[in-house]
C-alpha atoms as one frame of an Amber mdcrd trajectory, in Angstrom:
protein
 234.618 184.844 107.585 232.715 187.874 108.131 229.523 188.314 109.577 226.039
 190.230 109.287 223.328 190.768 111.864 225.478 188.259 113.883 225.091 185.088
 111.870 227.443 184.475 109.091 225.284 183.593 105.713 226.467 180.186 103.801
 224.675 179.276 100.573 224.154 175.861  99.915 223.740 174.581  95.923 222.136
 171.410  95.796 219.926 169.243  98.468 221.530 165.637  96.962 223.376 163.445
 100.154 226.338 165.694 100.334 224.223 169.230 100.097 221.498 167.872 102.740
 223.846 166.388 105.146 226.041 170.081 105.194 223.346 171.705 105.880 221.504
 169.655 108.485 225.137 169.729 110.331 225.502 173.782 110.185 221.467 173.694
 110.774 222.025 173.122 114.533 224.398 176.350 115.464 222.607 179.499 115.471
 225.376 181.448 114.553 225.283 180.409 111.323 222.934 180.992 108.925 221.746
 178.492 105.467 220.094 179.293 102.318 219.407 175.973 100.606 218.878 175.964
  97.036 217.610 173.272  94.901 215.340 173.209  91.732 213.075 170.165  93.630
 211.139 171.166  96.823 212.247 167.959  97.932 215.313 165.666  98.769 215.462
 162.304  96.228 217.360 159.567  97.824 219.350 158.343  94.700 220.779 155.516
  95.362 217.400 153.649  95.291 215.600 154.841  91.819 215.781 151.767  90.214
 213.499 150.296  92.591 211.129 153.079  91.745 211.441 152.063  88.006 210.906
 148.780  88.838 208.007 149.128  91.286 209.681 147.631  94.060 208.925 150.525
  96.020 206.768 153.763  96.094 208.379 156.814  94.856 207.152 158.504  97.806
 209.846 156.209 100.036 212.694 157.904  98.065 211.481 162.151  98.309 211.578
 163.903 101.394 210.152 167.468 101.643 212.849 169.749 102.342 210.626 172.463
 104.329 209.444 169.646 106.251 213.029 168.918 107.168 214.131 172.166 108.354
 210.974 173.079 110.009 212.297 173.703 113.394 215.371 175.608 112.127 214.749
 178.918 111.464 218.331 179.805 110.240 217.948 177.371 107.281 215.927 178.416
 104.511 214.965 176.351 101.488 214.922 178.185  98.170 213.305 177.010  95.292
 214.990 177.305  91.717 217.380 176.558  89.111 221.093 177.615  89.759 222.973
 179.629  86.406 226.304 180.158  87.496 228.308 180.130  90.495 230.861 183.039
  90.853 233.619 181.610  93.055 235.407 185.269  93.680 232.584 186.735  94.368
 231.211 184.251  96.511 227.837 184.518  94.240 225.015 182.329  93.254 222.978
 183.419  90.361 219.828 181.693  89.607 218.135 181.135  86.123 215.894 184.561
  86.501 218.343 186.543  87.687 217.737 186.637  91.425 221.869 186.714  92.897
 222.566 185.251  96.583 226.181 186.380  98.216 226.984 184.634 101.226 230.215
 184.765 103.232 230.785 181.224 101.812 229.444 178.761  99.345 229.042 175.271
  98.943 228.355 173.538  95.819 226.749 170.276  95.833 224.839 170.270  92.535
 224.974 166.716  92.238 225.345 164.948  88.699 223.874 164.589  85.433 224.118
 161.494  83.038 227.209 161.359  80.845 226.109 160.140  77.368 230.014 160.552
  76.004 228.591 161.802  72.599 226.376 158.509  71.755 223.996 159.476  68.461
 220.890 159.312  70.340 221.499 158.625  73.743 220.335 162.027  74.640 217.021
 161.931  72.596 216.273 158.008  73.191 218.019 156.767  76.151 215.931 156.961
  79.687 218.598 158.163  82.312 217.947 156.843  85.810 219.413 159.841  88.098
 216.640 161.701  89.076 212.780 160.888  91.096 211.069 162.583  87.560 213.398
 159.649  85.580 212.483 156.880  87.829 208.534 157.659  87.282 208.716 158.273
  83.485 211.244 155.071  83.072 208.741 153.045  85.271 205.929 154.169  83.048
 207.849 153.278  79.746 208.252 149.759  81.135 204.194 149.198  81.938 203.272
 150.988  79.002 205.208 148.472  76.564 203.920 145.046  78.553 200.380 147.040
  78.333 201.049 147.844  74.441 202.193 144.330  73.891 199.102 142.608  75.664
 196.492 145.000  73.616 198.673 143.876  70.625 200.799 140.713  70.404 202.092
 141.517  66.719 204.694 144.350  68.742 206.433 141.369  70.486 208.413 141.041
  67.083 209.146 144.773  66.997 210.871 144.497  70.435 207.672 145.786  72.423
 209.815 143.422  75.580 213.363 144.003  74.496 215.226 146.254  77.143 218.479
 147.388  76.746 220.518 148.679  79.966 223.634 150.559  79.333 226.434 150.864
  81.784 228.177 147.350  83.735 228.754 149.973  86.969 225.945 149.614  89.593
 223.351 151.479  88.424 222.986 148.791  85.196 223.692 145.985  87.333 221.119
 146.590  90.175 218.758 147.859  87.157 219.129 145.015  85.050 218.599 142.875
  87.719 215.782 144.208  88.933 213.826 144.386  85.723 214.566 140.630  85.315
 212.893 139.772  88.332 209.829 142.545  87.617 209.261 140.064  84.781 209.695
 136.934  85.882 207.958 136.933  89.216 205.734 139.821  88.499 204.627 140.274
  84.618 204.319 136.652  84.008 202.097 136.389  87.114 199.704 139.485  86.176
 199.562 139.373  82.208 198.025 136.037  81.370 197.535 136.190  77.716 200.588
 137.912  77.314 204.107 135.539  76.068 205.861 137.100  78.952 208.693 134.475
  78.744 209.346 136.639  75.173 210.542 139.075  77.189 214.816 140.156  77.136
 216.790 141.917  78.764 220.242 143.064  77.908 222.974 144.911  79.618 225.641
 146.314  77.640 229.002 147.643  78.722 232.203 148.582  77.095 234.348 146.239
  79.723 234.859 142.379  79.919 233.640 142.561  83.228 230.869 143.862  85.320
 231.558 145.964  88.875 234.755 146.696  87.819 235.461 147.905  91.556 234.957
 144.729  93.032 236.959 141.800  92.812 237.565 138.908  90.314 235.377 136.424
  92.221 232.727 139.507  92.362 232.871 139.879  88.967 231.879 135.895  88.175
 229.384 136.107  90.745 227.471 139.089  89.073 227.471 138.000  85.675 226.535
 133.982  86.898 223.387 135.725  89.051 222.425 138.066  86.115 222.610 135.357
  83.744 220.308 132.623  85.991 217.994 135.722  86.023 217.811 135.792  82.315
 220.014 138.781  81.447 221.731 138.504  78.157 225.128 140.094  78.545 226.887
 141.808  75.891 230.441 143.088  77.019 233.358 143.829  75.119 231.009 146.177
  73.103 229.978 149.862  72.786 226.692 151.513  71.440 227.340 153.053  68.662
 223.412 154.548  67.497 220.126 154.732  69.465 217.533 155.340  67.867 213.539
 155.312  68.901 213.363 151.444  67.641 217.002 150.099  68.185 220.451 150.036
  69.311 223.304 149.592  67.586 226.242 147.872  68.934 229.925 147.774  67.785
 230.172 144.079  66.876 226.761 145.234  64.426 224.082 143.435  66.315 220.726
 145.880  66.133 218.755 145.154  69.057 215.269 146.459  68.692 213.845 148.163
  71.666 211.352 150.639  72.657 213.271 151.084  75.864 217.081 151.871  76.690
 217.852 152.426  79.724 221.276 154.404  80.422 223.590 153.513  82.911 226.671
 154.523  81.126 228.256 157.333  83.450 227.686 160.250  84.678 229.383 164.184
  84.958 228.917 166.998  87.237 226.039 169.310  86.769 226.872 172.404  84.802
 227.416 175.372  87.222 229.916 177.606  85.872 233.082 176.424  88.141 236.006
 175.115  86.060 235.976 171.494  85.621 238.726 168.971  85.465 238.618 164.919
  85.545 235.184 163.646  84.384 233.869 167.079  84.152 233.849 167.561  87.786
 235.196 170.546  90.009 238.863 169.907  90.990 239.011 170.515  94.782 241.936
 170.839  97.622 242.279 168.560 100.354 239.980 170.040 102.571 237.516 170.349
 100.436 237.594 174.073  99.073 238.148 175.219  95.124 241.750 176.224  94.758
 242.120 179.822  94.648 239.087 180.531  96.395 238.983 179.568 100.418 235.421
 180.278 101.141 233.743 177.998  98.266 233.028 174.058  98.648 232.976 171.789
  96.405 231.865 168.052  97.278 229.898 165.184  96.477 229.257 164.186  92.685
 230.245 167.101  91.568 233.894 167.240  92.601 236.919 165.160  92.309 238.164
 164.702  95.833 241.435 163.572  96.091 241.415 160.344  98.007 244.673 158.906
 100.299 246.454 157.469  96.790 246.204 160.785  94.723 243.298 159.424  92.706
 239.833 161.310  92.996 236.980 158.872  95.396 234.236 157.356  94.047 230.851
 159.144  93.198 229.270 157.104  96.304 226.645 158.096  98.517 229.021 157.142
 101.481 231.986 160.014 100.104 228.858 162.522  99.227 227.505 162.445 102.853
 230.273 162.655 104.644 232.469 165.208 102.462 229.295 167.603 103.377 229.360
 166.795 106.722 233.494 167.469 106.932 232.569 170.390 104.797 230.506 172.087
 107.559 233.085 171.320 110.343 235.889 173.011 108.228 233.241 176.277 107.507
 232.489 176.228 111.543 236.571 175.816 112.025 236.515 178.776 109.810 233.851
 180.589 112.145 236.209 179.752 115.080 239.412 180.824 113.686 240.653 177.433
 113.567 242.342 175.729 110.823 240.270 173.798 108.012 241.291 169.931 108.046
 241.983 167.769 104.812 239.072 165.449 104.186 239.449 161.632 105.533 237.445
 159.476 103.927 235.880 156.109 106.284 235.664 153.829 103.451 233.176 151.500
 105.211 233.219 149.031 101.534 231.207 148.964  98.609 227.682 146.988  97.827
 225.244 146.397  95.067 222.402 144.796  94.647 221.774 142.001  91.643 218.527
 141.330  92.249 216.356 139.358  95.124 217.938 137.937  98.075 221.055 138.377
  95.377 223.727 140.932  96.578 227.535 141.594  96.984 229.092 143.289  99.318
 232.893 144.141 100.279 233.218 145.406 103.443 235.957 146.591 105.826 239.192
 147.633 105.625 240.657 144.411 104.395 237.539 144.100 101.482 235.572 140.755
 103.333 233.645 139.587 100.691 229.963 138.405 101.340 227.487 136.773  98.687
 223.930 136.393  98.680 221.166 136.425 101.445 223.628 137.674 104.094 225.023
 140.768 101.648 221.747 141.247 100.832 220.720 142.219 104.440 223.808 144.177
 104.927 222.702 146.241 102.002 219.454 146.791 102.932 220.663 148.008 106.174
 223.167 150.268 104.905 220.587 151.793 102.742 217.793 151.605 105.250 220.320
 154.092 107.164 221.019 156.922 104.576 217.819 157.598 104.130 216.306 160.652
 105.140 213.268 160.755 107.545 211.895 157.564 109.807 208.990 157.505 108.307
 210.672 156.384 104.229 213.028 154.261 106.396 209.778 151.832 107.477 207.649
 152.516 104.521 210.844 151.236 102.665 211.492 148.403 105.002 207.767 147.285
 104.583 208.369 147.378 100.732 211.073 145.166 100.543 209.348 143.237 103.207
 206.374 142.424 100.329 208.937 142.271  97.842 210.750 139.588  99.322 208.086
 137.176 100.090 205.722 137.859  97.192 204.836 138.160  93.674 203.245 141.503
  93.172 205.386 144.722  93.557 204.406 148.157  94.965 202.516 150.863  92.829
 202.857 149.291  89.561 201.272 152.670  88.352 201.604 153.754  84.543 201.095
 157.907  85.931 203.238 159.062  82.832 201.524 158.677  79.787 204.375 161.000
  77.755 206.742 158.229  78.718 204.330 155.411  77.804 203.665 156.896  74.501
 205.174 155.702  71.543 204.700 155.909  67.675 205.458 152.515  66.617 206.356
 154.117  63.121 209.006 155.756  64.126 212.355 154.047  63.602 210.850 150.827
  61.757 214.147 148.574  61.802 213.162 145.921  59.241 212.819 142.886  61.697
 215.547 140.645  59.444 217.819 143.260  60.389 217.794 142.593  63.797 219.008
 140.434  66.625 217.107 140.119  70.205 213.537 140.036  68.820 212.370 136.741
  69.879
């Protein structure tokens, strides 16, 4: 790797898990210079959005400024903007007007966009949850409708309360059960005159089963918490039309809805680097694009082969540390030592169902917990990814109130293009449909 004015330049695309933790590892040798470029002047902590939907917590525990981050780092510097293309020969990052950064290697970590697989709709209708920006406007659909419905009990027969969550993976689960207990403990407490108990939610997914990566006894576990929660569950089925009153599935129920929330998958963002599986970068064992040694590719937006040939999960876990191995193979490469093939610590996987409700399979040999004693190992898994000591206490005192009470954090409607809707629009005679009442 060559070098200029004695530091050798890397460009880093994307300040996600993987993207941040690269750079805060190459951050501390001087040698080495960092441009970090992101279209948010911030770092979103993904795995916990849902909360923000859900008011759980404030969407300031989940965003970390980036500036503030790097502050006593001069060789890192944050760049604001939307990436075009990446050229992988030329070891060249073009951004959306025009501006072209060459370093002496790249790393792409541009993270993930939802997948919508082609669902009429989906793209117009659905509310993703993958982003802080999707989090407020989704949270804001969901106050807006129990608002609508209070001004106006006639909408409860339109589906003003029906949700629909798309996707059996984690993000539905943790979603869906989330948004049951927003109503339940919550809604019912702070709308008086509203029918609250009206309200449904149901998660959809294409499988028989929900957490698919867990095991069987998970999977009977989920669906009997989700279920005691109030979650209708509708497997075996896809969505086959969204529209901006209803879902369609493909055993013909209609579902009207003012709110769909999608779950359903998700691809790597679009960056100009070939894609394979899923729509995600194909990378070699030590993390670099074949055919071009000085470019990255890790987190969401690669497939990383894993130990059995198959590519690793999209995880927060295999994001942060594939950009952490990612900087010790680009310092190897500073030192004229040999990159090393990833290894993956595959410490288990978790998900929340709802409160003091959580699995959790941990270790090598997959122990299974259940319940109040998952749900603190989650919480402290979580508490530990995140970036910044003050989120991790602001967060702790969240769930804290959470726990042990009936009101939520900022239940604040700040989005009223989300909360918006023209009842009109989409009028699904109510005969037609199922999940009304």
């Amino acid at each position: 790797m060559s070098r200029a004015n004695g530091q050798s330049h890397v460009v880093v695309v994307g300040a996600g898990m993987a993207g941040l933790a690269c750079t805060r590892r190459l951050a501390d040798h001087e040698h080495v210079r960092v441009t970090l470029v992101d279209r948010h002047n911030y770092h979103q902590f993904q795995p916990l959005l849902y909360q923000v939907a859900t008011g759980q917590i404030a969407p300031s525990d989940v965003v970390f400024q980036m500036r503030k981050l790097f502050r006593e780092h001069p060789n890192v510097d944050v760049k604001l903007g939307d990436v075009a293309a990446v050229d992988a020969a030329g070891r060249t990052v073009t951004m959306a007007e025009g501006e072209a950064l060459t370093g002496d290697a790249v790393v792409v970590a541009a993270g993930s966009v939802p997948n919508f697989f082609r669902t009429p709709g989906a793209e117009e209708h659905a509310f993703p949850l993958y982003s802080y920006d999707d989090a407020t406007r989704l949270r804001s659909r969901i106050l807006g409708l129990f608002e609508a419905a209070d001004r106006d009990p006639a909408l409860l027969d339109r589906g003003a309360l029906n949700f629909v969550v798309i996707g059996g993976g984690p993000t539905g689960v943790e979603t869906a059960g989330a948004l049951a207990d927003m109503i339940r403990d919550t809604m019912a407490v702070e709308f008086h005159d509203l029918a609250v108990s009206a309200a449904r939610v149901h998660l959809v997914d294409l499988g028989n089963v929900l957490l698919r990566a867990f095991s069987e006894t998970a999977h009977g576990y989920v669906a009997q918490v989700l279920q005691r929660k109030g979650v209708e569950l509708n497997l075996g089925v896809r969505v086959t039309d969204i529209g901006a009153g209803h879902v369609t599935l493909s055993d013909g129920t209609t579902i009207l809805t003012r709110c769909v929330i999608w779950g359903g998958g998700i691809k790597a963002a679009p960056i100009g680097l070939a894609q394979g599986a899923g729509g995600r970068v194909d990378v070699l064992p030590d993390l670099t694009v074949d055919g071009a040694p000085g470019v990255y590719a890790i987190g969401d937006v690669a497939n990383i082969p894993g130990p059995d040939g198959h590519g690793l999960p999209q995880l927060g876990s295999v994001a942060q540390q594939s950009g952490n191995w990612a900087a010790d193979n680009l310092l190897a490469d500073l030192a004229g030592k040999p990159r090393k093939p990833f290894h993956y610590h595959d410490k288990g996987i978790m998900a929340m169902i709802g409160r003091g409700a959580a699995i959790a399979e941990v270790g090598a040999h997959r122990h299974e917990l259940h319940g109040h004693i998952a749900h603190a190992a989650w919480l402290g898994v979580h508490a530990s990814l995140m970036t910044g000591v003050r989120n991790r206490v602001e967060g702790f005192l969240d769930w804290g109130w959470d726990a042990f009470s009936s009101t939520r954090g900022p239940m604040v409607l700040d989005r009223s293009d989300a909360a918006s809707i023209d009842w009109e629009e989409d009028r699904v005679p109510e005969a037609a449909a199922a999940g009304s009442s």
